[in-house]
Each structure stands twice: as structure tokens, then as C-alpha cells.
Backbone as a chain_set.jsonl record, in Angstrom:
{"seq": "XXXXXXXXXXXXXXXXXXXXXXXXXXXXXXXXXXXXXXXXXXXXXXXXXXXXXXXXXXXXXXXXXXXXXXXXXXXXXXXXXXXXXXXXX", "coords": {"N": [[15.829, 2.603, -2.058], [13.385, 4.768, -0.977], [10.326, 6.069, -2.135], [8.642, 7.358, -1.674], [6.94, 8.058, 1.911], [4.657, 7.088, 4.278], [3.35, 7.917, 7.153], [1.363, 7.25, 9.465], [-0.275, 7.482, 12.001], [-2.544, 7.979, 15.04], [-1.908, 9.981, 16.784], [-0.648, 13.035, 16.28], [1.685, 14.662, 17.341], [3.368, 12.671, 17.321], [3.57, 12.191, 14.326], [5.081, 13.987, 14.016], [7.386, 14.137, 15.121], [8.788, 11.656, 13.995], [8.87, 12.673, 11.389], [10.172, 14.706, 11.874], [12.955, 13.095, 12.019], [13.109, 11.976, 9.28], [13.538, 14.058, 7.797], [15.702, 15.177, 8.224], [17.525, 13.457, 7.443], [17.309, 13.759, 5.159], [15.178, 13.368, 3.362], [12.486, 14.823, 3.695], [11.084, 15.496, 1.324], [9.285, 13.469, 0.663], [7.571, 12.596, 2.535], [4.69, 11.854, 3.804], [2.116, 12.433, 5.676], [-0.211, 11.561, 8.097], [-3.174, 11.549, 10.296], [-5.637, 10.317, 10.381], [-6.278, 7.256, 9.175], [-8.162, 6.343, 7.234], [-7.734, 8.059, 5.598], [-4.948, 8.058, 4.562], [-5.456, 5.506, 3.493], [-7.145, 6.024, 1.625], [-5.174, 7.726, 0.06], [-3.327, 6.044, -0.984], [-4.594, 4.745, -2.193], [-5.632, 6.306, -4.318], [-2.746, 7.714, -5.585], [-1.155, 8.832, -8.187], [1.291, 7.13, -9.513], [0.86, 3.919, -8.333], [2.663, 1.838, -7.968], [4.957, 2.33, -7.042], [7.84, 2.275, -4.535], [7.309, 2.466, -1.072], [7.105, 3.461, 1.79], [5.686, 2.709, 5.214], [4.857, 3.651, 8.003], [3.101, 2.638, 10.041], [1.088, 2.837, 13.003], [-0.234, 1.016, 15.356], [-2.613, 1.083, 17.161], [-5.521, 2.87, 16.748], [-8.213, 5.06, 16.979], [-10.337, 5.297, 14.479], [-9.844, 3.005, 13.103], [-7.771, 0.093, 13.455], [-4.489, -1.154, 13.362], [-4.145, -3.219, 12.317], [-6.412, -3.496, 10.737], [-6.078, -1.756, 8.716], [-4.319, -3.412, 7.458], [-5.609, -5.225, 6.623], [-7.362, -4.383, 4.763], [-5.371, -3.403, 2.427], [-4.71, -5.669, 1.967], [-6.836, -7.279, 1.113], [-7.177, -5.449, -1.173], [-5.717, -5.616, -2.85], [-2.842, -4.08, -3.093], [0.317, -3.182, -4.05], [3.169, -4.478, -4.131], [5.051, -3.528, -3.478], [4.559, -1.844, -1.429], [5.731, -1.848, 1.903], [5.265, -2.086, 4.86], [5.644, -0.904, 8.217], [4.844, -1.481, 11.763], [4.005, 0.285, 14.624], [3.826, 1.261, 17.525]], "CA": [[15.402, 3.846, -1.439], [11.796, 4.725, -0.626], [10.084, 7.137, -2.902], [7.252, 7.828, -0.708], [7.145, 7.837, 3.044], [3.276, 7.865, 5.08], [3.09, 8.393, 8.358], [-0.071, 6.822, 9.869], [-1.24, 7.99, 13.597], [-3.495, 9.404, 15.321], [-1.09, 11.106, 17.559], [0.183, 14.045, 15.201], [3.321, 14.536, 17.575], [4.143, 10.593, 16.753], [3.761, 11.742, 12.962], [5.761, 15.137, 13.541], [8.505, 13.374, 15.864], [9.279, 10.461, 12.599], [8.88, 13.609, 9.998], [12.134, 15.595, 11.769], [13.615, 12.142, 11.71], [13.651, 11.702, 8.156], [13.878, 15.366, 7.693], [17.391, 14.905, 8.905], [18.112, 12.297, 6.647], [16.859, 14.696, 3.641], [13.723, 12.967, 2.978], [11.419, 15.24, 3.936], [10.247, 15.854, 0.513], [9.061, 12.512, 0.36], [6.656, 12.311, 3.489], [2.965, 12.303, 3.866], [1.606, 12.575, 7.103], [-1.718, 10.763, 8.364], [-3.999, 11.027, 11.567], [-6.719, 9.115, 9.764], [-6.374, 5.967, 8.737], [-8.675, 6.152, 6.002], [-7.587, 9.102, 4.428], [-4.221, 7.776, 3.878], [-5.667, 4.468, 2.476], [-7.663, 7.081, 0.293], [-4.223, 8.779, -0.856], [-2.964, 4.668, -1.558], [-5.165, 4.138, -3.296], [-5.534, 6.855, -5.411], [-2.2, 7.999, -6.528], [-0.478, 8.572, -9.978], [2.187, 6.051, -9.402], [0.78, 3.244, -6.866], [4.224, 0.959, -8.157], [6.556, 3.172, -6.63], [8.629, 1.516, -3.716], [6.724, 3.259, -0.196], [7.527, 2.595, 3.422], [4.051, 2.709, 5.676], [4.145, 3.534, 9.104], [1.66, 2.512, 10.72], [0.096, 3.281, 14.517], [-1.356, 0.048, 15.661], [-3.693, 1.541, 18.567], [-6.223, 4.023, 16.055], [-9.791, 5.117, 16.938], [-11.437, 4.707, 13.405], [-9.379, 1.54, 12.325], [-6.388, -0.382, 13.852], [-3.314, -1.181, 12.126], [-4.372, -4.511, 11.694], [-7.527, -3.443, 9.77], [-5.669, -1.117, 7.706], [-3.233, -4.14, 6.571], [-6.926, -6.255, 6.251], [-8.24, -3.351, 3.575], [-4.486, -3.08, 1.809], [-4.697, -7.316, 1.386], [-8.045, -7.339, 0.572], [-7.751, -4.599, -2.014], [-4.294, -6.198, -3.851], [-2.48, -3.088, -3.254], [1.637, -3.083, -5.091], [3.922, -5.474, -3.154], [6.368, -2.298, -2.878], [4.935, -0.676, -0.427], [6.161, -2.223, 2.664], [4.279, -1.437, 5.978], [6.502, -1.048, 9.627], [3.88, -1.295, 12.46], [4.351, 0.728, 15.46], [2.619, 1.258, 18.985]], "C": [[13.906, 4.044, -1.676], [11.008, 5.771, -1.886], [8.942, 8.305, -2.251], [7.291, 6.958, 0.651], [5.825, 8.193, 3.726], [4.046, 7.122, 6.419], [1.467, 8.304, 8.785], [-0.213, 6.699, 11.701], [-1.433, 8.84, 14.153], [-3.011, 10.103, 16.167], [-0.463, 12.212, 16.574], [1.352, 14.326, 15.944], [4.113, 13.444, 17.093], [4.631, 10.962, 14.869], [5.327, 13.147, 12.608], [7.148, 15.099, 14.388], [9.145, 12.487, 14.226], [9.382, 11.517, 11.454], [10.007, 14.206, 10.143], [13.014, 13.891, 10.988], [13.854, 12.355, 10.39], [13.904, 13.021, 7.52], [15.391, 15.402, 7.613], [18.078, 14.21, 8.176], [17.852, 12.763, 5.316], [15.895, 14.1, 2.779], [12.066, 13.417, 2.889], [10.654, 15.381, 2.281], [9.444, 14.587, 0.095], [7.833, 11.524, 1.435], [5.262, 12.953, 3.463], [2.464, 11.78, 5.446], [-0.074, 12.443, 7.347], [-2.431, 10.718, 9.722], [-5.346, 10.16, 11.875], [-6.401, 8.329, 9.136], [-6.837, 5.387, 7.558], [-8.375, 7.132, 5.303], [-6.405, 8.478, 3.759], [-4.891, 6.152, 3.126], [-6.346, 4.827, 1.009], [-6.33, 7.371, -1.104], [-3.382, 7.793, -1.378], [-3.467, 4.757, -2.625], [-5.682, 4.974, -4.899], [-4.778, 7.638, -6.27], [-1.989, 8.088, -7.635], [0.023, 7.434, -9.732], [1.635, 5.159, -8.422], [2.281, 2.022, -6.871], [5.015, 1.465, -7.274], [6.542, 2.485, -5.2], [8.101, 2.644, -2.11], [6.99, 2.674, 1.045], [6.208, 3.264, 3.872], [4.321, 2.485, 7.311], [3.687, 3.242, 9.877], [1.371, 2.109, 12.696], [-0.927, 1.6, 14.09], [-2.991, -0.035, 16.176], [-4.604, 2.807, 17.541], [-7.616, 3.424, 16.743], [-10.509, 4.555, 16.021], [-10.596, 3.708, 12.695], [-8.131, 1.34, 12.869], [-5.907, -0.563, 12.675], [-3.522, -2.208, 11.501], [-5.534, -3.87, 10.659], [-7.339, -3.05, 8.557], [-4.889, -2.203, 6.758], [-4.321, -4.912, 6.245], [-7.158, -5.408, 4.678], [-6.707, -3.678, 2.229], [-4.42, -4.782, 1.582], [-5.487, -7.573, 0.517], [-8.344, -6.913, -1.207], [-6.234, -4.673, -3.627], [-3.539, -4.976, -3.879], [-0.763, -3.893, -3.748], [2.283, -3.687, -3.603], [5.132, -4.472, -2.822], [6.007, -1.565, -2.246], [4.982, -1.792, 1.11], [5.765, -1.239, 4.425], [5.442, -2.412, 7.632], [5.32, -0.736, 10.097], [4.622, -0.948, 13.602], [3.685, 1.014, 16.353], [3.43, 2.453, 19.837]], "O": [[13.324, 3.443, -2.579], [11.923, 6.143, -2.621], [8.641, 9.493, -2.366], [7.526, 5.753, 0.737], [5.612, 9.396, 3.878], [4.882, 6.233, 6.583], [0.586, 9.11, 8.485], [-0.214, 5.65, 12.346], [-1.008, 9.995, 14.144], [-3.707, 11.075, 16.463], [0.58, 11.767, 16.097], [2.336, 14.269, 15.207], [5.239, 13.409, 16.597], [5.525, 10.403, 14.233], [6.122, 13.271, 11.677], [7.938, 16.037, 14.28], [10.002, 13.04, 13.536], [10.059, 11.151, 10.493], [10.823, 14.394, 9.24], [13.463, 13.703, 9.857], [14.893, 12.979, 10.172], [14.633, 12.948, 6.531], [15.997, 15.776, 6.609], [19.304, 14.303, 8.219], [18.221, 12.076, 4.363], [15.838, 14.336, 1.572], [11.04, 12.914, 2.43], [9.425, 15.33, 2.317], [8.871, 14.725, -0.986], [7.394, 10.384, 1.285], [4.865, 14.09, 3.209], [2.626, 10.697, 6.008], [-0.943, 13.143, 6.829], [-2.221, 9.671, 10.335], [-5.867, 9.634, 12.858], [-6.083, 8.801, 8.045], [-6.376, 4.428, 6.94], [-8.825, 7.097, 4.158], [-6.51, 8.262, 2.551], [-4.501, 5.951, 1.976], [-6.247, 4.333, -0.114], [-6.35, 7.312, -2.334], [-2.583, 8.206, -2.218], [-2.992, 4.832, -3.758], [-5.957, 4.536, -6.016], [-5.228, 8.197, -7.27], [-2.672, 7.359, -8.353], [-0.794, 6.513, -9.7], [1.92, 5.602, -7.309], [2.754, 1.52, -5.852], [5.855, 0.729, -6.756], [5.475, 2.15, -4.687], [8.663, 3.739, -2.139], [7.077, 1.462, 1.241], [5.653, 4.143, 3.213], [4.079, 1.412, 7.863], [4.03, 3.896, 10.862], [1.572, 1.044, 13.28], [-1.723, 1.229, 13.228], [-3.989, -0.692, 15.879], [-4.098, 3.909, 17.753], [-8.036, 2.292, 16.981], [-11.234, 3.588, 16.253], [-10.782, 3.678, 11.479], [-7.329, 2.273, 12.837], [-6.326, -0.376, 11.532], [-3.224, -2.341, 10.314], [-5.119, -3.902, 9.501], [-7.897, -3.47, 7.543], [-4.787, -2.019, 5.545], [-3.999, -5.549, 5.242], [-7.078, -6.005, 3.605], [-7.047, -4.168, 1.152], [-3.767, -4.958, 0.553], [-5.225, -7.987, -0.612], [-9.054, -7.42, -2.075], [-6.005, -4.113, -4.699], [-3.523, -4.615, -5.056], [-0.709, -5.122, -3.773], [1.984, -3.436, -2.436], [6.006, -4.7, -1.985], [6.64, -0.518, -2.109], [4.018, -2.552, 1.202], [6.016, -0.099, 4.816], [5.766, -3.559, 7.938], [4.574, 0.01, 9.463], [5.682, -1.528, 13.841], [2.513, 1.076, 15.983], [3.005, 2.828, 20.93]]}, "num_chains": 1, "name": "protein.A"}
């Protein structure tokens, strides 16, 4: 089970469509919601816990950084092999 759930695009309906979703599934307390790209790599990277087991979102098609770039920065930067990144368009 996930512990933490982002939500990465720049559509905010896209992030507030996937937020009922898991809402529904009684997860909401467990979602972070992203229309920048770099903020959530911000809120990666500077948690308490970065171990904890995280599912990732991620909006391929972004203005200030594709999805690919974002998974370039999160390689680059050795981020925790538990958080596990779904790409979506």
C-alpha cells in the first residue's frame, strides 16, 4: 500500500478527477496534488520520510518540464527506489 500519493499535471481538473478517485478508495489523506512539476520534485525531495513506498503520477505533456525530464532529474538525483512513477497523457 502506498503511503503517499502525488499527482503531477498541469491540468488541475486531471489532478482533481484522480483525487475523487482515490478519495473513494479512502486515500485521500494520502494525496498531494501538483500543477508544477518542480514544486513537487521540491516536496520529493525534501520530505521527512523520502523511504516511504509513493506512487507518482505523472502528466507527460507539461509546460515547464515533461514527464520525461522529471524522471531525468529523479535518476539523476538517486531518489528511493519506492517511489514508483505511472506516466500519463
Amino acid at each position: 500500500m502506498y503511503k503517499e500519493i502525488y499527482l503531477v499535471d498541469d491540468e488541475d481538473l486531471v489532478n482533481t478527477v484522480n483525487a475523487i478517485h482515490f478519495r473513494r478508495m479512502g486515500m485521500e489523506d494520502r494525496v498531494k496534488s501538483f500543477t508544477n512539476p518542480e514544486l513537487a520534485l521540491d516536496d520529493l525531495r525534501y520530505r521527512d520520510n523520502p523511504g516511504v513506498k509513493t506512487l507518482i503520477l505523472l502528466d507527460i505533456n507539461m509546460p515547464e518540464m515533461s514527464g520525461f525530464e522529471f524522471l531525468e532529474f529523479m535518476m539523476l538525483e538517486d531518489f528511493p527506489e519506492t517511489n514508483e512513477v505511472l506516466l500519463v497523457t
